[in-house]
C-alpha positions in Angstrom: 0.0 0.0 0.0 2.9 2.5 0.7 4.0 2.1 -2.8 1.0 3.1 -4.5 0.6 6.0 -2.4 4.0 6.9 -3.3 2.9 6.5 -6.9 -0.4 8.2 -6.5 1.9 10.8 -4.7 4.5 11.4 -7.7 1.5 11.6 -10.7 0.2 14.3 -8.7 3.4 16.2 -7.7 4.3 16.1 -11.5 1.0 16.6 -12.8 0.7 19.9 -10.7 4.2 21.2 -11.6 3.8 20.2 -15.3 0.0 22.3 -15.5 2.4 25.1 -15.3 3.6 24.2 -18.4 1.1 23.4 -19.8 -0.4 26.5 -19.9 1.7 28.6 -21.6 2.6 26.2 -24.1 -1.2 26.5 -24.2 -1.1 30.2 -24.6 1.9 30.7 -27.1 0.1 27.7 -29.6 -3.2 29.4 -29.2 -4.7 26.4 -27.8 -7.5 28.3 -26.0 -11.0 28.3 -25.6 -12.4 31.4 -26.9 -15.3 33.3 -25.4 -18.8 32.1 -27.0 -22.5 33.1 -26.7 -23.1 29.7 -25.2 -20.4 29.5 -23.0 -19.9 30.7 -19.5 -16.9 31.8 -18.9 -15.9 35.3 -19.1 -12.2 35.6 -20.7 -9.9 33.0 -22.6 -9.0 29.6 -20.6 -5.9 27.8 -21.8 -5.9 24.1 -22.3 -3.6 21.1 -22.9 -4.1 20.1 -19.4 -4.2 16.6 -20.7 -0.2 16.4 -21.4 0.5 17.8 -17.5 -1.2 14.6 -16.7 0.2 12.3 -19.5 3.5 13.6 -17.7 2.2 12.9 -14.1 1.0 9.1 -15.6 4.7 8.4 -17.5 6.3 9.7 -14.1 4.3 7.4 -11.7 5.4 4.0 -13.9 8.8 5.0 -14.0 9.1 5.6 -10.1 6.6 2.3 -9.9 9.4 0.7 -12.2 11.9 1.0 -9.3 10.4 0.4 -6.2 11.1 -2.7 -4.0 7.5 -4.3 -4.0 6.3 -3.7 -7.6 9.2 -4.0 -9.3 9.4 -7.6 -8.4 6.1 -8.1 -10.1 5.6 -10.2 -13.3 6.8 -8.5 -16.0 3.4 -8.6 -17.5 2.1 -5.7 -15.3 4.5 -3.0 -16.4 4.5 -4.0 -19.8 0.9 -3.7 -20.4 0.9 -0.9 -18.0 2.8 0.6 -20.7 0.8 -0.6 -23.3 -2.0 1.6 -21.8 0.2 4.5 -21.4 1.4 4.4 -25.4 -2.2 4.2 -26.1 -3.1 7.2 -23.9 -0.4 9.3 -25.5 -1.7 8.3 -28.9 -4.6 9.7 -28.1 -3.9 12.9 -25.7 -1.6 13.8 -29.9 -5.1 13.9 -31.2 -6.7 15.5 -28.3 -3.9 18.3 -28.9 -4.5 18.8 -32.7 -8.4 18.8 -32.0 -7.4 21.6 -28.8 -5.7 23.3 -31.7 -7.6 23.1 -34.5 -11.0 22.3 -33.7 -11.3 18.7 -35.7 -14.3 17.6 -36.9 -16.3 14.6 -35.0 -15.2 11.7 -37.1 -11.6 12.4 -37.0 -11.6 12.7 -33.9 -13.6 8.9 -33.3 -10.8 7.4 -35.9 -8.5 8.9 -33.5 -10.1 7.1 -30.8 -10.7 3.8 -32.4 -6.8 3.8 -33.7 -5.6 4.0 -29.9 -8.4 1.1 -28.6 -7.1 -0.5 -31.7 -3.8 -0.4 -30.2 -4.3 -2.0 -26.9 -6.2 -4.4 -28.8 -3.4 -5.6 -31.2 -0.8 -5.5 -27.5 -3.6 -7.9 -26.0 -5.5 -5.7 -23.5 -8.8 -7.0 -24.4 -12.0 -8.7 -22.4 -11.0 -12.6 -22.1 -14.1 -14.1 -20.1 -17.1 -13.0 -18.5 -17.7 -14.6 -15.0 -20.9 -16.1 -14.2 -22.9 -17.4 -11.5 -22.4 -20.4 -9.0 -18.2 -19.6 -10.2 -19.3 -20.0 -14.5 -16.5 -18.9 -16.4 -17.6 -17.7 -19.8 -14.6 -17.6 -22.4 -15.5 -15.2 -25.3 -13.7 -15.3 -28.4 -10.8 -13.4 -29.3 -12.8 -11.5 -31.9 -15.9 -10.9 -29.6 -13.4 -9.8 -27.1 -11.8 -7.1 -29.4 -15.1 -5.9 -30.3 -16.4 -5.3 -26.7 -12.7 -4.3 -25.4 -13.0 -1.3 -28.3 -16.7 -0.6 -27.7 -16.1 -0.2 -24.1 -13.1 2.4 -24.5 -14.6 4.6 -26.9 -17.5 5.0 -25.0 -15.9 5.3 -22.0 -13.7 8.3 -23.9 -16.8 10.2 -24.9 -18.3 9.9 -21.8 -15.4 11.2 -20.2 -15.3 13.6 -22.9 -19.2 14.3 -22.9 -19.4 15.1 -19.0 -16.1 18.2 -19.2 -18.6 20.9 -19.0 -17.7 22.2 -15.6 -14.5 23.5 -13.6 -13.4 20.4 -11.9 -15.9 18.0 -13.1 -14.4 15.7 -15.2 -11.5 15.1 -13.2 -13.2 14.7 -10.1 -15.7 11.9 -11.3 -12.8 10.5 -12.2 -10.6 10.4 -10.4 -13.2 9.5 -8.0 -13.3 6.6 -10.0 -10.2 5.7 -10.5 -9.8 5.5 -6.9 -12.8 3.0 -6.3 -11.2 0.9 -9.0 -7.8 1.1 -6.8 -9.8 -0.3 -3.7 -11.2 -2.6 -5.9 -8.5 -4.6 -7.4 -6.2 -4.1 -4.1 -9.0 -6.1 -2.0 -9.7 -8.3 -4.5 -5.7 -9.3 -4.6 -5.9 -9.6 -0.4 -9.2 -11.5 -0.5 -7.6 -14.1 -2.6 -4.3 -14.6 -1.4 -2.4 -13.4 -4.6 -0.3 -10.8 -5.4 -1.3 -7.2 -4.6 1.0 -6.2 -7.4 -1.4 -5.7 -10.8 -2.1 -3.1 -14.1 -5.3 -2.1 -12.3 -4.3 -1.2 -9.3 -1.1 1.0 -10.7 -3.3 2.2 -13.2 -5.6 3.4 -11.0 -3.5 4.9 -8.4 -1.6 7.1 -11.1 -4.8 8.0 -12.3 -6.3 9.0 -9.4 -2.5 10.7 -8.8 -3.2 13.0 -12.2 -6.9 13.8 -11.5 -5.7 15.0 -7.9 -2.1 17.1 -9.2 -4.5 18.9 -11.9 -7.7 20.2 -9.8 -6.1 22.9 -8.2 -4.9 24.3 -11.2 -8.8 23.6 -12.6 -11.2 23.9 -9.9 -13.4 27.0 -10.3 -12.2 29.3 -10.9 -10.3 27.3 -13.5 -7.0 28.8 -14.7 -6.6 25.6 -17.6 -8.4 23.2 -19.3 -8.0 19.8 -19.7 -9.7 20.1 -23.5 -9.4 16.8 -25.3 -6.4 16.1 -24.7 -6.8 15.4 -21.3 -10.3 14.4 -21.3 -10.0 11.5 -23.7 -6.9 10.3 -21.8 -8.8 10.2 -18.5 -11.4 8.0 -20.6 -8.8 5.4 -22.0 -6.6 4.9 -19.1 -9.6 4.6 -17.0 -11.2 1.8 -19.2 -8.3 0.0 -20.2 -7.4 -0.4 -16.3 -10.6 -2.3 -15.7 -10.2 -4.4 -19.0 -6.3 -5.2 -17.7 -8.6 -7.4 -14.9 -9.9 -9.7 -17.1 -6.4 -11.0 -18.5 -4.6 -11.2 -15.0 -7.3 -12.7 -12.6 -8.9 -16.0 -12.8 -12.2 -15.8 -13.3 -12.9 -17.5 -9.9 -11.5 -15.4 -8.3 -13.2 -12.4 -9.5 -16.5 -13.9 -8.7 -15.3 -14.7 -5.0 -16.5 -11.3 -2.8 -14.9 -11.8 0.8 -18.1 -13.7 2.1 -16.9 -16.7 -0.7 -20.6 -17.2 -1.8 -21.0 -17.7 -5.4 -24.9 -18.5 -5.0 -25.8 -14.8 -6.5 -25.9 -14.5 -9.6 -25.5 -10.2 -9.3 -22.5 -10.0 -7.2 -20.4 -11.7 -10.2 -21.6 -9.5 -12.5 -20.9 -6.1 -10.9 -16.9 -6.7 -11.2 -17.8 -6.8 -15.1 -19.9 -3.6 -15.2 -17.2 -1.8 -13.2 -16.2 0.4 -16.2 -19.4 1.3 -17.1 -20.5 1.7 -13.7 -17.3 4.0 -12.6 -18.9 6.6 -15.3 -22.7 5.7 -14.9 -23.6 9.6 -14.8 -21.9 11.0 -17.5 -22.8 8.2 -19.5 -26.5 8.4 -18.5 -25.9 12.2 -19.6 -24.7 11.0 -22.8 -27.7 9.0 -23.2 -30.2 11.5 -22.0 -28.8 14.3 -24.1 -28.7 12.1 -27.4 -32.6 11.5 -26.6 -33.2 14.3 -26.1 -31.8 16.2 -29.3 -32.9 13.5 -31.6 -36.4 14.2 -30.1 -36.2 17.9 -31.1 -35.3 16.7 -34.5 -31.5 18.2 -34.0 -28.2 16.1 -34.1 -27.0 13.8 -31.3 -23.8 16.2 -31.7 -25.9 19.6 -31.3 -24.8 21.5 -28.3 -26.9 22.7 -25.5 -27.0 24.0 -21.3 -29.4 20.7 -20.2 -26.7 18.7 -19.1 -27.1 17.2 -16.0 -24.7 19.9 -14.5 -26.6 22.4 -15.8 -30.1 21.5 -14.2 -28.3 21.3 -10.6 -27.3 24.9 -11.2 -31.2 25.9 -12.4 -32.1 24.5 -9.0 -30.2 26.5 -7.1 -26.7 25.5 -6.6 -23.9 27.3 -6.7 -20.9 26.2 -9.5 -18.3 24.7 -6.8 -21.6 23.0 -4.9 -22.6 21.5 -8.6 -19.6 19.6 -9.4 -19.3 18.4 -5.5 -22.4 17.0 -5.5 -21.6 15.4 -9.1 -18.8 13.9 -7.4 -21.0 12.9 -4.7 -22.6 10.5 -7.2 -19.9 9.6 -8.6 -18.6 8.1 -5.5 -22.1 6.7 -4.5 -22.4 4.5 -8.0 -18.6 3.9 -8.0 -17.8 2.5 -4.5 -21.2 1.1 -3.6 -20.6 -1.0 -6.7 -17.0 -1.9 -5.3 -19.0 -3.1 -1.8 -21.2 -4.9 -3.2 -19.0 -7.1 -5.6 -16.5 -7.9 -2.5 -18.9 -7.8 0.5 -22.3 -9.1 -0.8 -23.3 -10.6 2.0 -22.4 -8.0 5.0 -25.2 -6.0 6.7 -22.2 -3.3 6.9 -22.0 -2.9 3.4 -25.6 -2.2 2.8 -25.8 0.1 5.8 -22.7 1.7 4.2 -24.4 2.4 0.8 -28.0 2.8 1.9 -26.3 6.1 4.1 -24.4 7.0 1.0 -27.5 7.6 -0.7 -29.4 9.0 1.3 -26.7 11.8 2.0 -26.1 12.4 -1.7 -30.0 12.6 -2.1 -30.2 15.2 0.4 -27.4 17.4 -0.5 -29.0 17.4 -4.5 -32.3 18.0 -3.6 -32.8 19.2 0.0 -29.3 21.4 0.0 -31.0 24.1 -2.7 -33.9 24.8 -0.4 -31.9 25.2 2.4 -29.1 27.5 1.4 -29.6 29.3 -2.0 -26.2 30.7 -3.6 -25.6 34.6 -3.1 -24.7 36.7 -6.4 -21.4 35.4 -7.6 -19.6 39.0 -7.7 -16.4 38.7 -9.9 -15.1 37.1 -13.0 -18.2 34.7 -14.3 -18.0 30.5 -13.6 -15.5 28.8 -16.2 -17.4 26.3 -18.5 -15.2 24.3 -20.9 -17.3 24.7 -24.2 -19.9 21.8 -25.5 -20.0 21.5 -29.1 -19.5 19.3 -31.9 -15.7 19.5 -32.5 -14.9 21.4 -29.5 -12.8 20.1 -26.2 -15.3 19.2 -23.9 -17.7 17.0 -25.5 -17.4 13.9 -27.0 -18.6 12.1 -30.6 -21.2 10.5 -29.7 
């Protein structure tokens, strides 16, 4: 455990120092996001926040690289940990040029499918599926690819698709990444096998990155992550969590710490734990495809009904907003954590069932209780929406 705090430690040291950078490379390239009718914020932000944390992420492995504990792990860990990492620069190149020069939707998803493409081709891919009463479904290589690439890219765009607020995106997930952490460290000590694994050092830089760059983007924001960094967050993320299903046995993902393989539920959760870490921007995605598609616009149209943007028409302030997004965040990632390793424990639904409630309260009781005075200085930073644009995704 020392070690990956050391590691979660180091991506965010460098990630802070490196935002620095970051942003006036930002502002001498003209990588900036310009003042629009439809955005929010009130002057020019900067971005390329998303190489500060490709620069926290390549720091963490190297320092990982030579530590006592993990560098004695099978070489398979740091070498598709770097796998991951060559992919997530691939993709943070066409973030940059698309934080440049604005590209267009499609070349932007090619861009996205050539780096899941990538992990595919090193092997980072689904392998099995666990099922009830300790099942193990093999898939086939193909099938695997399929679903490994399907999961990244939307995981990308949701990541991508949710970047609307100061903060947001790398809260959620970071927020995630560290429920993943917890995840694959207790899964590791339930079974008796090495706590050494892609996931977990994954997940700790990750969570390293997401922490080193919100300071620097917290409202008021003084840098963007734009694309580059957004789409990063989204293929690390979700090529951590497929990394699980090539260096566990299956059995031992469906075994919580009660040992019952009876339900049918608790197996499946481990294999929703991508989708699940990003449940709210995704549902966001959804919702705001719907709903444009309804008003006989395109998926890709922009708008303010994000999810973010209804908790501000309710009353709360911008920093309150993305808290309380985080809130949820937390709620869907670690009360999916519980119940895959503690199914059976009257703690663990306790645990969640208070989770909830609190997060319930804050959204919808908070408002009522304590409106938001005047904001009197520069207006909220909101990282623009729009087809094209840093800050939302393809589709």
């Amino acid at each position: 455990m020392r070690e990956y705090l050391l590691v979660f430690l180091i991506a965010a040291a460098t990630t802070y120092l490196l935002t620095v950078i970051a942003r006036e490379i930002a502002l001498r390239t003209g990588a900036v996001a310009k003042v629009r009718d439809r955005d929010v914020h009130a002057v020019p932000i900067p971005y390329l926040g998303g190489l500060a944390m490709l620069g926290g992420l390549v720091a963490a492995y190297l320092v990982a690289r030579q530590l006592p504990f993990l560098s004695q792990s099978d070489p398979f860990v740091f070498r598709d940990a770097g796998v991951v990492l060559i992919a997530g620069a691939l993709i943070c190149a066409v973030g940059v040029l698309d934080d440049l020069f604005e590209l267009d939707a499609l070349t932007k998803l090619g861009g996205q499918v050539l780096a899941a493409g990538f992990l595919i081709a090193f092997g980072i891919q689904y392998v099995f599926f666990p099922g009830g009463d300790g099942v193990q479904v093999t898939i086939d290589p193909a099938q695997g690819a399929l679903l490994t690439g399907f999961i990244v890219v939307a995981t990308v765009n949701a990541v991508n698709f949710v970047d609307g607020l100061d903060g947001l995106a790398a809260g959620v997930v970071g927020v995630g990444a560290l429920a993943f952490f917890v995840y694959c460290y207790q899964l590791s000590d339930i079974n008796n096998v090495t706590l050494a694994t892609t996931g977990a050092l994954l997940s700790a830089s990750l969570a390293g990155a997401c922490a080193g760059f919100l300071p620097h983007n917290f409202h008021p924001a003084r840098l963007f992550m734009g694309d580059s960094g957004s789409m990063l967050l989204g293929l690390v993320l979700s090529a951590s969590a497929v990394t699980l299903s090539g260096q566990f046995d299956p059995n031992q993902i469906s075994a919580g710490a009660a040992g019952s393989r009876a339900s049918f539920v608790p197996t499946l959760l481990p294999l929703l734990l991508p989708v699940s870490l990003l449940v709210i921007p995704i549902l966001d995605l959804v919702l705001a495809v719907v709903r444009r598609t309804r008003a006989g616009r395109s998926p890709f149209a922009p708008d303010k009904q994000h999810l973010h943007h209804r908790l501000l028409e309710i009353g709360h302030s911008h920093r309150r907003a993305v808290v309380i997004m985080w809130m949820w965040a937390a709620l869907v990632a670690f009360g999916t954590v519980l119940m895959s390793l503690y199914s059976e424990e009257l703690w663990m639904w306790v645990s969640v069932s208070a989770m909830a409630a609190l997060t319930v309260g804050v959204t919808f009781v908070l408002p009522k209780l304590h409106r938001p005075r005047p904001f009197e200085g520069p207006v909220a930073a909101v990282e623009p929406v729009g087809p094209g644009d840093p800050g939302e995704g393809v589709g």
